[in-house]
KEKE-3310 file (N, C-alpha, C; in steps of 0.2 Angstrom, whole numbers, plus 5000, padded with zeros to 4 digits):
npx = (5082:5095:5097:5108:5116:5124:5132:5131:5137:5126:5128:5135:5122:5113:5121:5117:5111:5117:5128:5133:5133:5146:5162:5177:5193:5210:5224:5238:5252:5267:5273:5277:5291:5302:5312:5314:5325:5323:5324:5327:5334:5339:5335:5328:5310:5303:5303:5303:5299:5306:5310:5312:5315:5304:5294:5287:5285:5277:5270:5273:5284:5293:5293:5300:5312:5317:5320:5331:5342:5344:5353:5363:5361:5352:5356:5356:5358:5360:5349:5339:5322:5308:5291:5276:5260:5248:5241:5234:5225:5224:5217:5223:5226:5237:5249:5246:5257:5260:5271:5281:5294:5304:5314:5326:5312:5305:5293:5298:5295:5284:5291:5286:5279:5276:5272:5270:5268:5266:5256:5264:5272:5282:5292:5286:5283:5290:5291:5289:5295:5312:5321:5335:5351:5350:5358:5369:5365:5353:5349:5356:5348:5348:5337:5322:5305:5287:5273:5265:5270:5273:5259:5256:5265:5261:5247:5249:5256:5246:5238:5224:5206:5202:5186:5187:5185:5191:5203:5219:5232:5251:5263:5279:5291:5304:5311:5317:5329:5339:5353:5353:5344:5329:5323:5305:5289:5273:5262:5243:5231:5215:5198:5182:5178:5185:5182:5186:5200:5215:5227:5246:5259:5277:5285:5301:5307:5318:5322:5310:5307:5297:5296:5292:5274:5257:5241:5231:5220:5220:5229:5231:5232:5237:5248:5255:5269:5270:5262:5266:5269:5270:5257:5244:5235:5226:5216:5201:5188:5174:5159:5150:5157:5161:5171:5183:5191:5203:5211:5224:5238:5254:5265:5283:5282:5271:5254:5241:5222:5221:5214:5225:5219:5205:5199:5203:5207:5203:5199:5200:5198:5203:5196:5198:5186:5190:5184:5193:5193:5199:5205:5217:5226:5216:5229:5238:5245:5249:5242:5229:5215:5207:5204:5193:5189:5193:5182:5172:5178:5182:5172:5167:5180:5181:5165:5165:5175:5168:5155:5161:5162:5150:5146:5156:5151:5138:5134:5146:5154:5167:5169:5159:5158:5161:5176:5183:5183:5190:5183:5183:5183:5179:5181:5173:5169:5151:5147:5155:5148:5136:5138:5144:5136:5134:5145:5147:5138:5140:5146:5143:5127:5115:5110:5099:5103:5102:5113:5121:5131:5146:5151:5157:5157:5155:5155:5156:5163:5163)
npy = (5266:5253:5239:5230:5216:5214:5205:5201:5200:5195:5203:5214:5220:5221:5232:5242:5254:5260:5267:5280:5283:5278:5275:5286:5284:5281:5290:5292:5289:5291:5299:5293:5284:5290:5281:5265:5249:5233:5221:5207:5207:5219:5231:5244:5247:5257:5272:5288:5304:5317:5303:5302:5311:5322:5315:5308:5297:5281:5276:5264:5260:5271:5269:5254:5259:5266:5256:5248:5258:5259:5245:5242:5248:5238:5226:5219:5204:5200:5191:5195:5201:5212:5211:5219:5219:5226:5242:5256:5273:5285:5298:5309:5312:5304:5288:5273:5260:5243:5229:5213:5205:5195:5180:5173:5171:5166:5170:5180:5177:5184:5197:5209:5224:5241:5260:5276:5284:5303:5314:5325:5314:5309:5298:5296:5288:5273:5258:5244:5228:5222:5210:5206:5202:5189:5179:5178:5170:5158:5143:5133:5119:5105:5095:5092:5091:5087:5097:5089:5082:5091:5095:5083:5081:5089:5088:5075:5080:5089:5080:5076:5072:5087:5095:5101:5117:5125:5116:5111:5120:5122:5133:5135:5143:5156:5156:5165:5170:5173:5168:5161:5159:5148:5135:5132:5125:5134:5129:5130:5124:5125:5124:5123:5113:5099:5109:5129:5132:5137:5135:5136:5130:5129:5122:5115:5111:5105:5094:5091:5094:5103:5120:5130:5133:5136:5141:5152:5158:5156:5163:5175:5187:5196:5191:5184:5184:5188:5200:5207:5222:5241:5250:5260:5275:5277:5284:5282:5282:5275:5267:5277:5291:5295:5301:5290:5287:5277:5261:5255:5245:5243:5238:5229:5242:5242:5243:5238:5232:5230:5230:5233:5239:5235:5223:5207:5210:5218:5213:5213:5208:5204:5196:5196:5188:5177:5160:5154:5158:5168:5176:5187:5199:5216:5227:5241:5255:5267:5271:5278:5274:5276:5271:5267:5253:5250:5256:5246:5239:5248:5253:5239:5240:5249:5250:5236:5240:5250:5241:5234:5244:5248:5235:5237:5250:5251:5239:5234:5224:5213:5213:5204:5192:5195:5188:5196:5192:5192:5203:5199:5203:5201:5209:5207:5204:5207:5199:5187:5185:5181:5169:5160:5160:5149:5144:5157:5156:5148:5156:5166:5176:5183:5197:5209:5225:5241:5247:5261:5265:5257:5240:5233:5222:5217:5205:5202:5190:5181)
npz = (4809:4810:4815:4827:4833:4845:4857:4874:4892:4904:4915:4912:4908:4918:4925:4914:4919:4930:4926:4928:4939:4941:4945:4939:4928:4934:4933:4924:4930:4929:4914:4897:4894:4880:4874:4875:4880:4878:4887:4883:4870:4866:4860:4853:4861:4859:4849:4845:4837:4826:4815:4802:4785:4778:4765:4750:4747:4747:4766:4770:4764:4766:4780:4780:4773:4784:4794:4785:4787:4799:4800:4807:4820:4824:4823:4813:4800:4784:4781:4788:4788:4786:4785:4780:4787:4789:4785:4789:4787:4801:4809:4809:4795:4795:4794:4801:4800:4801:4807:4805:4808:4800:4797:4787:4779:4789:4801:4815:4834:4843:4838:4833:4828:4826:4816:4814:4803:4797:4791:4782:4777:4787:4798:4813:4826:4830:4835:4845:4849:4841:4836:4840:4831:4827:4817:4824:4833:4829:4827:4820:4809:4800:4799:4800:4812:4808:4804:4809:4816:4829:4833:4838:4848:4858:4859:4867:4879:4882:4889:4887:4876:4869:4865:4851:4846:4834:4820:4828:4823:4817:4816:4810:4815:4822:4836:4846:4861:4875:4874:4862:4847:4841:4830:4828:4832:4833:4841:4841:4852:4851:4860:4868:4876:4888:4896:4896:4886:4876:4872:4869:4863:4860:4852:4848:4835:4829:4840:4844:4858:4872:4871:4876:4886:4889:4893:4885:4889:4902:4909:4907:4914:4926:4929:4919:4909:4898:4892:4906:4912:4909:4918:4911:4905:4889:4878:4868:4852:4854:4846:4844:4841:4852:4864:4876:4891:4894:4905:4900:4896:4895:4885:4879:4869:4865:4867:4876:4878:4892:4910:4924:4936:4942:4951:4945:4936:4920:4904:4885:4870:4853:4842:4828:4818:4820:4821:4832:4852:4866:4856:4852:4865:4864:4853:4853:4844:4849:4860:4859:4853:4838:4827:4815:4816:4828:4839:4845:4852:4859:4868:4874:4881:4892:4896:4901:4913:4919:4923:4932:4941:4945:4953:4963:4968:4971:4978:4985:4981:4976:4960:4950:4958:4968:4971:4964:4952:4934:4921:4904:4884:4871:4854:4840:4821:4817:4804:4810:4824:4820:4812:4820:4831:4840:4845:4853:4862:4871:4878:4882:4891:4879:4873:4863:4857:4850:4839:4831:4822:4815:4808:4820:4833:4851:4863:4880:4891:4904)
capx = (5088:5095:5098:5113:5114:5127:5130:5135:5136:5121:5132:5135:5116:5114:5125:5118:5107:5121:5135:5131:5136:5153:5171:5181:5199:5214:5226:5244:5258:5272:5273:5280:5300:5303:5314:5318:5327:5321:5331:5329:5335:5343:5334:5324:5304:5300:5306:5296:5304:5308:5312:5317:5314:5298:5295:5282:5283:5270:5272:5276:5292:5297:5299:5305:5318:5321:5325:5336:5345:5345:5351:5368:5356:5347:5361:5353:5359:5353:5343:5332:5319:5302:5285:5269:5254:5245:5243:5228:5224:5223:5212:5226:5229:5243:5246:5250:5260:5263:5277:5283:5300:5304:5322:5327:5307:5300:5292:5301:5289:5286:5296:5281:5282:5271:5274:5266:5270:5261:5254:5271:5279:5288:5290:5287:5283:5292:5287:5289:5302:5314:5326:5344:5358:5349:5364:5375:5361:5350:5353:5354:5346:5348:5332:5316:5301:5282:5269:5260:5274:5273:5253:5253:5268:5256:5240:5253:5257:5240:5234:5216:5207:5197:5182:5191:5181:5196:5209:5223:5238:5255:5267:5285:5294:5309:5309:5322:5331:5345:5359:5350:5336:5329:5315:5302:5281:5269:5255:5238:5224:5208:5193:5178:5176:5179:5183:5190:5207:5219:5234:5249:5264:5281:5288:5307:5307:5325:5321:5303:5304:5294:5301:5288:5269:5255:5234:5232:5213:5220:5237:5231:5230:5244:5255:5258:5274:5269:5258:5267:5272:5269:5250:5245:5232:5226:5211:5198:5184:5168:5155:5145:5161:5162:5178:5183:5200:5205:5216:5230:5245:5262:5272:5285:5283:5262:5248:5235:5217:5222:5216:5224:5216:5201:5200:5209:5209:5199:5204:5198:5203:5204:5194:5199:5183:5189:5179:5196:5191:5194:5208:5223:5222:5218:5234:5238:5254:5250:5238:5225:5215:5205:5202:5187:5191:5193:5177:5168:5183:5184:5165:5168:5185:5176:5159:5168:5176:5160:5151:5166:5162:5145:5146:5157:5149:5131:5133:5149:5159:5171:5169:5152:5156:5165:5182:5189:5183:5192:5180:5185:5178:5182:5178:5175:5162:5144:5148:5157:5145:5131:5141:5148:5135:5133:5151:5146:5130:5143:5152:5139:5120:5114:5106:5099:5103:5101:5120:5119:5135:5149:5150:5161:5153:5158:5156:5160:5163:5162)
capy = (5264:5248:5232:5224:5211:5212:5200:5205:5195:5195:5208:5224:5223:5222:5238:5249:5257:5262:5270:5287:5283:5274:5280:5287:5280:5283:5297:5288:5290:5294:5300:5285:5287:5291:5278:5262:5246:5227:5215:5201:5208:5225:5235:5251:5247:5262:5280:5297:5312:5315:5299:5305:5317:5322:5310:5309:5290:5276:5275:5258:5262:5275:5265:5250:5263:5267:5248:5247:5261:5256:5238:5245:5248:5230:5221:5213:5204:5199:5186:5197:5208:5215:5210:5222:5215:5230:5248:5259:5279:5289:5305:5316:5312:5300:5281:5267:5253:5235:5225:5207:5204:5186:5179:5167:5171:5162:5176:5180:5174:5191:5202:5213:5233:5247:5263:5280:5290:5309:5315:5325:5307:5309:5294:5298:5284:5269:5255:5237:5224:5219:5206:5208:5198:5181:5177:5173:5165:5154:5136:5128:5112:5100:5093:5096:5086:5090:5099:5083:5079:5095:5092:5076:5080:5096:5085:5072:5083:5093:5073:5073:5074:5092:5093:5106:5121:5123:5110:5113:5124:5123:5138:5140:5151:5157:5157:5168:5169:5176:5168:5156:5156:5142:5135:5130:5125:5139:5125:5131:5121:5131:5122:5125:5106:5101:5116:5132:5133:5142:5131:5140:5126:5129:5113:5113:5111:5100:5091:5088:5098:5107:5125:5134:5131:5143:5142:5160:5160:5156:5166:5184:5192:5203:5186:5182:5187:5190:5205:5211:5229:5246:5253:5267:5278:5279:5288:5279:5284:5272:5265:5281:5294:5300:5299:5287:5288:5269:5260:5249:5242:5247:5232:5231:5246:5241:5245:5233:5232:5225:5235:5230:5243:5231:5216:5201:5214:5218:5210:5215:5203:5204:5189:5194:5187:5169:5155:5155:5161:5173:5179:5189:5205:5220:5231:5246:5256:5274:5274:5282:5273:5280:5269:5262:5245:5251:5257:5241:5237:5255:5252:5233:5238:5256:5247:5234:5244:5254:5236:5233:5249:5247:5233:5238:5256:5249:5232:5233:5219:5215:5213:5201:5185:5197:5188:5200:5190:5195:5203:5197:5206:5199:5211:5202:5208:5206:5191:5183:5183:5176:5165:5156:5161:5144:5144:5163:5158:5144:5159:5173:5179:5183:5199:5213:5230:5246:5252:5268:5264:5251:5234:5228:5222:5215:5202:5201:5185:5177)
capz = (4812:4806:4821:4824:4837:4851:4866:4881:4897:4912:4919:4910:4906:4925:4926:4911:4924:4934:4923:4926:4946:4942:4944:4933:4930:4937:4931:4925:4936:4925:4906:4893:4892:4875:4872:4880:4876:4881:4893:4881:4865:4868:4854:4854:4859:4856:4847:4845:4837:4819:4812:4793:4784:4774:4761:4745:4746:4752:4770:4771:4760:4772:4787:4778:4774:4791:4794:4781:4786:4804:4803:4813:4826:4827:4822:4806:4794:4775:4781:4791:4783:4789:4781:4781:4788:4788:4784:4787:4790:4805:4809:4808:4790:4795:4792:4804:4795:4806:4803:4808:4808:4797:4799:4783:4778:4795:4806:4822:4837:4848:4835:4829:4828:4824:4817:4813:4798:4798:4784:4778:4776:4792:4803:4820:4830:4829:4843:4845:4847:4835:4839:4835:4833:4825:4815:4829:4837:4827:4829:4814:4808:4792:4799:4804:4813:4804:4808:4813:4824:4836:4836:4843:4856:4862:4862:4871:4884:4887:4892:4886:4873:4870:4860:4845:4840:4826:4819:4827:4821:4821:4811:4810:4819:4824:4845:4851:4868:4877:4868:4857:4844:4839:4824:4834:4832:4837:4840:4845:4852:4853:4862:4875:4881:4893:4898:4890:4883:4872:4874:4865:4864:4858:4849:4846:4825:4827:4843:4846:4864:4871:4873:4879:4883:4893:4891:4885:4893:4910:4910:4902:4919:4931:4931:4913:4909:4888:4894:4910:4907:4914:4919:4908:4904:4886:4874:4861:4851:4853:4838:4842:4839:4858:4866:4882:4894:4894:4908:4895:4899:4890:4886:4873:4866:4863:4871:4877:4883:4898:4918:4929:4943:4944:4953:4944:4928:4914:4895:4879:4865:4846:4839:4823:4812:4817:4827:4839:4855:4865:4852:4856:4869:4857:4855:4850:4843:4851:4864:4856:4850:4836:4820:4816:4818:4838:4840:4847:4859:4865:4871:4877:4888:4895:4900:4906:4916:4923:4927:4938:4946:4949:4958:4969:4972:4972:4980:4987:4977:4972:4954:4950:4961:4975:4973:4960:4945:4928:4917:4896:4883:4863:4847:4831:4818:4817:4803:4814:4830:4817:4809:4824:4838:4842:4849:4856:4866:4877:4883:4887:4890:4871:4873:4858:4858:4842:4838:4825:4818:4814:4808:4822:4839:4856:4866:4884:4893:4911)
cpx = (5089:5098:5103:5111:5122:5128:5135:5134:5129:5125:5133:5129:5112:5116:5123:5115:5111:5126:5136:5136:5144:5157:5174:5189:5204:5219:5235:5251:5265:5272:5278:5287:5299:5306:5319:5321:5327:5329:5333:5334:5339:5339:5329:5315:5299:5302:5304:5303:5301:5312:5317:5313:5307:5299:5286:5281:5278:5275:5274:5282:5297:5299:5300:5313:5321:5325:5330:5343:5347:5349:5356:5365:5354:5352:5357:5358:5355:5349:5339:5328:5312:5297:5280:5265:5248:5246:5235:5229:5224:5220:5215:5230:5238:5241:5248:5249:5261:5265:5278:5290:5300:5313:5321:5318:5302:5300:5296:5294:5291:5290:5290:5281:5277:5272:5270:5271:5264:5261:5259:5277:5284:5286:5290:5288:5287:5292:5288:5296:5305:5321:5333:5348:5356:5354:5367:5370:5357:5353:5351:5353:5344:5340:5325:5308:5294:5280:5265:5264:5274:5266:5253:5259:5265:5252:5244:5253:5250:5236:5227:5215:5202:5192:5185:5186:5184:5201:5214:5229:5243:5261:5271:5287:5299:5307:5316:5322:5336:5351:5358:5343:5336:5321:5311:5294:5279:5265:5250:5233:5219:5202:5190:5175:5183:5179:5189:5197:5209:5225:5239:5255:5267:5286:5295:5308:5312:5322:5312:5301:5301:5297:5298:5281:5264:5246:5233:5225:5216:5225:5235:5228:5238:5249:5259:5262:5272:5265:5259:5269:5268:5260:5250:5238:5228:5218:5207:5193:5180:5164:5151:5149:5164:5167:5180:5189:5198:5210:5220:5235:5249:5268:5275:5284:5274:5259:5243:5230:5216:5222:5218:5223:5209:5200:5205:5210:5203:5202:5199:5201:5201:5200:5197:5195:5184:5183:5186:5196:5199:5198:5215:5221:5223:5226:5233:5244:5254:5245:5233:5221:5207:5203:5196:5184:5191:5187:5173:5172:5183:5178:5166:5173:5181:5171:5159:5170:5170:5157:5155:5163:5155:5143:5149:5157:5141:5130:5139:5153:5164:5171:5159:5151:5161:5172:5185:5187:5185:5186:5184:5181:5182:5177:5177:5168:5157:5143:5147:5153:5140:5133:5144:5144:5134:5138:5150:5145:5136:5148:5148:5132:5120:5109:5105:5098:5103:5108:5120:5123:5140:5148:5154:5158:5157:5154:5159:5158:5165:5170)
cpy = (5257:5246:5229:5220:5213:5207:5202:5200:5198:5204:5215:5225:5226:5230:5242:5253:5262:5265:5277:5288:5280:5276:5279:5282:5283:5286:5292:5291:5293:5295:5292:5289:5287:5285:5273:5253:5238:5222:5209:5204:5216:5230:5239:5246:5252:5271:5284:5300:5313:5311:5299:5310:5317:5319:5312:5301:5285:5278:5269:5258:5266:5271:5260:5252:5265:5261:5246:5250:5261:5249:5239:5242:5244:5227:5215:5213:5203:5197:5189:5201:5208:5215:5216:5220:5220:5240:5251:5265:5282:5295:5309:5319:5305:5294:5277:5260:5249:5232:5217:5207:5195:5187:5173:5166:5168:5169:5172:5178:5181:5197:5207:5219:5237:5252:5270:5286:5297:5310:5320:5321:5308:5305:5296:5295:5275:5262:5246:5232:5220:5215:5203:5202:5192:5179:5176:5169:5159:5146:5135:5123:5108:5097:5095:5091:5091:5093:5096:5082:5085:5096:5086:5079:5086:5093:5077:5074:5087:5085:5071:5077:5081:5090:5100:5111:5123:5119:5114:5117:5122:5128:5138:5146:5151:5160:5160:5169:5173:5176:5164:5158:5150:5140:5130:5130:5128:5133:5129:5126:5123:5126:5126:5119:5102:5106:5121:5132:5134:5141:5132:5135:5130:5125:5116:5109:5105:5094:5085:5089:5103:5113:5131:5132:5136:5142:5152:5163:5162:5162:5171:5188:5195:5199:5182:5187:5190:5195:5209:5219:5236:5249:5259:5270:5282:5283:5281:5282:5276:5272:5274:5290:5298:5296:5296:5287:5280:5268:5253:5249:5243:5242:5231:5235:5247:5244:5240:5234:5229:5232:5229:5234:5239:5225:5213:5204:5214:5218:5212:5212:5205:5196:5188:5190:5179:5166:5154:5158:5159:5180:5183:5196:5210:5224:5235:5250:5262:5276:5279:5277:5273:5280:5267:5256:5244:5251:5252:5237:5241:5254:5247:5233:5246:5255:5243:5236:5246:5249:5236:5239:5250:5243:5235:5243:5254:5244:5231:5226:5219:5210:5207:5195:5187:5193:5191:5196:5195:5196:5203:5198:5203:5204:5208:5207:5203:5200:5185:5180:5178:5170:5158:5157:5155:5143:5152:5161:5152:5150:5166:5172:5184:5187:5206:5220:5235:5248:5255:5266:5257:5244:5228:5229:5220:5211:5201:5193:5184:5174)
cpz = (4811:4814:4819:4831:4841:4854:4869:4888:4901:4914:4918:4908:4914:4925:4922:4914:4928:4931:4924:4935:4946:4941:4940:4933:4932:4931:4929:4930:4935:4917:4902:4892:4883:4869:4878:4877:4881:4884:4889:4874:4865:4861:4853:4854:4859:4856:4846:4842:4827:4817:4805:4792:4779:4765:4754:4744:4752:4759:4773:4769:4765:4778:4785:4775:4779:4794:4791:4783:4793:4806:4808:4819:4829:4825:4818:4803:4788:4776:4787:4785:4787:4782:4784:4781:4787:4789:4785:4793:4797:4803:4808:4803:4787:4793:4798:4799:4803:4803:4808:4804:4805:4798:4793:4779:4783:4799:4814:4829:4841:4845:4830:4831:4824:4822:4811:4809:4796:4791:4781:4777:4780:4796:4809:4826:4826:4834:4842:4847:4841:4841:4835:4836:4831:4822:4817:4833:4835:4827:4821:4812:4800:4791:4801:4804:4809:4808:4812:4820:4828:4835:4839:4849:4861:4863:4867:4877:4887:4892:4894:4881:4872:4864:4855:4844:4833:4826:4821:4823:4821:4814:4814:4813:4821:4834:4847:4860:4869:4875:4863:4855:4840:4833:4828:4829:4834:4837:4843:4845:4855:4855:4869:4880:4883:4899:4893:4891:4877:4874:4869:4868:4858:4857:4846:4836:4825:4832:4845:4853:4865:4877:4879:4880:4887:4890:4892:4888:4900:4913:4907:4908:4921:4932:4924:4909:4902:4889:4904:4905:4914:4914:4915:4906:4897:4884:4868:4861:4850:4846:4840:4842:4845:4862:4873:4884:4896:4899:4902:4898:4892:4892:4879:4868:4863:4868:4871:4881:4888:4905:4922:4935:4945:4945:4951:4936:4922:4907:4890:4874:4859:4844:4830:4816:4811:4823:4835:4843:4861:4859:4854:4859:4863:4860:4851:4850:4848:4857:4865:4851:4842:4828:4820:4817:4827:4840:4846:4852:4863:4870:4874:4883:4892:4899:4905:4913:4923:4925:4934:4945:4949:4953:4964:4973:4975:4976:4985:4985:4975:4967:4954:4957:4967:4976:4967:4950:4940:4923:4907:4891:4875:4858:4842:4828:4816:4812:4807:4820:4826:4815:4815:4830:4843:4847:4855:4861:4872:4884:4888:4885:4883:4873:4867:4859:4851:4843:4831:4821:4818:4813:4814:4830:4844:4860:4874:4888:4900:4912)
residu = (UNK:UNK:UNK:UNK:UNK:UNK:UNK:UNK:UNK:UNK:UNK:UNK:UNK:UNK:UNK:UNK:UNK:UNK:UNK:UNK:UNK:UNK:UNK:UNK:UNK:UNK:UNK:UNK:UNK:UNK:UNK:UNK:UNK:UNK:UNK:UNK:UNK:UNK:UNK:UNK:UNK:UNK:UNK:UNK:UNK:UNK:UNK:UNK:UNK:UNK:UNK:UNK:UNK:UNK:UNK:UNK:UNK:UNK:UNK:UNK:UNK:UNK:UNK:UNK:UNK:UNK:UNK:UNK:UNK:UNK:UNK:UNK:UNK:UNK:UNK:UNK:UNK:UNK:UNK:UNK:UNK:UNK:UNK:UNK:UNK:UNK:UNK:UNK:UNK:UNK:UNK:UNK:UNK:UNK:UNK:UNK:UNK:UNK:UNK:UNK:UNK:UNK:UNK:UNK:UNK:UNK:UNK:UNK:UNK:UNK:UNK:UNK:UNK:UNK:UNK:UNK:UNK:UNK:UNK:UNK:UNK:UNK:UNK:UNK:UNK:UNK:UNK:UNK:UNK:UNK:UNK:UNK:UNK:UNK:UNK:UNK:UNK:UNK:UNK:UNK:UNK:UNK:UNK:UNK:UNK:UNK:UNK:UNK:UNK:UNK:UNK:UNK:UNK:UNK:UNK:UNK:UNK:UNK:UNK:UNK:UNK:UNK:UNK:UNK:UNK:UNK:UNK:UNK:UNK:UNK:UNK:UNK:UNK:UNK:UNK:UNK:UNK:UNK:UNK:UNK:UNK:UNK:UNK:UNK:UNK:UNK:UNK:UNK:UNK:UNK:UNK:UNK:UNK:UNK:UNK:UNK:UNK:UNK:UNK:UNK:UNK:UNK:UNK:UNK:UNK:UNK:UNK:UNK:UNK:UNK:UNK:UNK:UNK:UNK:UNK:UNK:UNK:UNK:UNK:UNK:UNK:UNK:UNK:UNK:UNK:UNK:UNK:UNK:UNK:UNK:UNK:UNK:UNK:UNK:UNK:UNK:UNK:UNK:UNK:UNK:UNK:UNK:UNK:UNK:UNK:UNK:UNK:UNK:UNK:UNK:UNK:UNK:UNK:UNK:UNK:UNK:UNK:UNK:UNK:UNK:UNK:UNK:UNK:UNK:UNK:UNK:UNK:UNK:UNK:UNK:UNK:UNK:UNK:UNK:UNK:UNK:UNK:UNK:UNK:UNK:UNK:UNK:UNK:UNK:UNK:UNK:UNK:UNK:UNK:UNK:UNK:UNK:UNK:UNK:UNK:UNK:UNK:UNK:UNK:UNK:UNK:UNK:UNK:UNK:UNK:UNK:UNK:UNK:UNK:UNK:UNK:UNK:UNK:UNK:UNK:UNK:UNK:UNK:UNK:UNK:UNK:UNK:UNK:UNK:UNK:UNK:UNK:UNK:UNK:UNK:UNK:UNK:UNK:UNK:UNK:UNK:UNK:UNK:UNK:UNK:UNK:UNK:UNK:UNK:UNK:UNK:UNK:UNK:UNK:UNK:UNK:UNK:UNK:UNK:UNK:UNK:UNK:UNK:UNK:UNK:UNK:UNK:UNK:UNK:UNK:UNK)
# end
C-alpha cells in the first residue's frame, strides 16, 4: 500500500476514536424549487427538466447553444458571451461543463454557472447566475487606473504592512449592481503574518474607489452575505468510494461545503494547487458530489463534521474550545501540501496517515 501524507488538525485525530458514536445529519426541510430568479439581477439561478433536445455534439457546444438561443431570456447583447473554464465526466455517463460569463471579454464578478449534460446530449440542469441587462448598465470609461494603482489603494486602506505568502493580485472585472455595473479591480492580498488574511478589494477601474472590500477568512461564516443562501442536505463519494450525506448550503443556484447546523459552521475550501490559502469554499453544481476531484473534500467536510459531534456528545462542547468555534477544512493535492507545507505546518498539527486511493488530500485548519 503506497503512503501519502495528510494533515489534519490536533482535533479530528483526537476524534477518530469516536466517529462511530457521533450524529448523523439533519434531514432538509424543503425540496430545491426547481426554478428560481435572483433579487440582484432577475435571471434564472437554476433550471431542471429537458433543456433541448438530444444532441450528438460536444457538450460544451450544447449549452453554449442553449445560451445563444436564450439570450431573450438574459437580456444579452453582442458583447456578452460565455467562456468554459471547465468540463469533466460524471458516473452516470453525463458531463458537467462550467462557464464564466465575460462582458466585452472581461469576466463578470459573481456571473459563474454550471450545467449538466446527460449522456443522450440532453441538457438538464442548468444553474448559476447570469447577469443580464449589462448594456444598459455598464459605465463606461475612456480611462483607466493600473493594476499597480488598485494594489497600492488596497494595501492603503488595509493600513499595515502583511508579510505576503503570494504577490498580490489584481484582475479586471466587470462588478455589477442594481442599476450600474461597473470595471473594477478584484485585488487579492493573501498573507499569514501578522495575522491571517484573505483580503478581497474592489477598486473602481475609472475612479480609484473602493467598491467593495471583505477578508474572505474572517467573513465565510452564517453572516457573509457571498455565501448566504438556503441550508441543504447533499451526497458525496469519499477517496475510499463509500458514500457520505453532506450538510451544503444552496446559494445562487450552487452548492457549497458550508454547515451551518454546527456551531460557528463548518467550511471546506478548494485550495486549488495554489499556495493561496485557505482558497474558495468548494462548490458544486448538483449536490452530489461524485467526481474524483471531490473525494478529499467529501472526507474533510464529513469528518469535520463528526469531530464537531464528538465533542459535544463525549465532552459536551461546543465545538473544540466550547464557544462554537468554526471548523475550516481546505482540499488541494498532495503536490501541493509538499510543495508549500512550510506554509501548511503554520496552520495545523502535521500528522501521517495510509490513504488506498487518490492523489487529492485535505487539510483541516483551526
Amino acid at each position: 500500500m503506497k503512503k501519502k501524507v495528510v494533515s489534519l488538525s490536533l482535533t479530528a485525530s483526537l476524534a477518530l476514536s469516536g466517529l462511530v458514536a457521533a450524529t448523523g445529519f439533519a434531514a432538509p426541510s424543503a425540496d430545491s424549487p426547481s426554478k428560481k430568479y435572483t433579487k440582484s439581477h432577475g435571471a434564472p439561478e437554476f433550471v431542471a427538466g429537458k433543456l433541448t433536445n438530444p444532441s450528438e455534439k460536444a457538450a460544451k457546444d450544447i449549452v453554449l447553444g442553449y445560451l445563444k438561443a436564450s439570450k431573450e431570456k438574459y437580456n444579452l447583447d453582442t458583447n456578452d458571451s460565455f467562456v468554459v473554464t471547465s468540463q469533466e465526466a460524471d458516473k452516470l455517463g453525463g458531463d458537467i461543463v462550467r462557464l464564466q460569463q465575460v462582458y466585452n471579454g472581461v469576466p463578470v464578478w459573481g456571473a459563474t454557472q454550471a450545467a449538466r449534460v446527460d449522456e443522450n446530449g440532453v441538457l438538464k440542469v442548468f444553474s448559476g447566475t447570469v447577469s443580464k441587462g449589462l448594456g444598459d448598465k455598464v459605465v463606461r470609461t475612456s480611462s483607466k487606473k493600473s493594476q499597480r494603482d488598485a494594489i497600492a489603494v488596497a494595501e492603503g486602506d488595509l493600513g499595515y504592512k502583511p508579510e505576503y505568502e503570494v504577490t498580490p493580485t489584481a484582475e479586471l472585472v466587470v462588478y455589477p449592481g442594481e442599476d450600474q455595473a461597473v470595471y473594477a479591480y478584484h485585488v487579492i492580498l493573501n498573507f499569514l503574518s501578522p495575522e491571517p488574511g484573505n483580503y478581497q478589494y474592489f477598486v473602481n477601474a475609472a475612479t480609484g474607489e473602493i467598491i467593495n472590500k471583505f477578508n474572505a477568512i474572517h467573513t465565510a461564516g452564517k453572516n457573509n452575505p457571498s455565501v448566504g443562501g438556503t441550508d441543504t442536505v447533499g451526497s458525496g463519494v469519499g477517496v475510499l468510494g463509500d458514500t457520505k450525506s453532506l450538510n451544503t448550503l444552496l446559494s445562487n443556484g450552487s452548492y457549497y461545503l458550508q454547515d451551518n447546523t454546527r456551531g460557528n459552521g463548518v467550511f471546506t475550501y478548494d485550495a486549488k494547487n495554489r499556495q493561496r490559502t485557505p482558497g474558495s469554499l468548494w462548490v458544486d453544481a448538483d449536490n452530489n458530489l461524485n467526481a474524483a476531484y471531490d473525494g478529499a473534500a467529501v472526507d474533510a467536510h464529513y469528518y469535520a463534521g463528526l469531530t464537531y459531534d464528538y465533542y459535544q456528545s463525549t465532552f459536551g462542547r461546543n465545538s473544540y474550545d466550547d464557544r462554537g468555534a468554526a471548523l475550516k477544512s481546505l482540499s488541494t493535492t498532495e503536490e501541493a501540501i509538499t510543495m508549500h507545507s512550510g506554509m501548511v505546518s503554520k496552520w495545523c498539527t502535521v500528522m501521517e496517515m495510509e490513504l488506498r486511493s487518490s492523489r487529492y488530500q485535505a487539510v483541516l485548519m483551526l
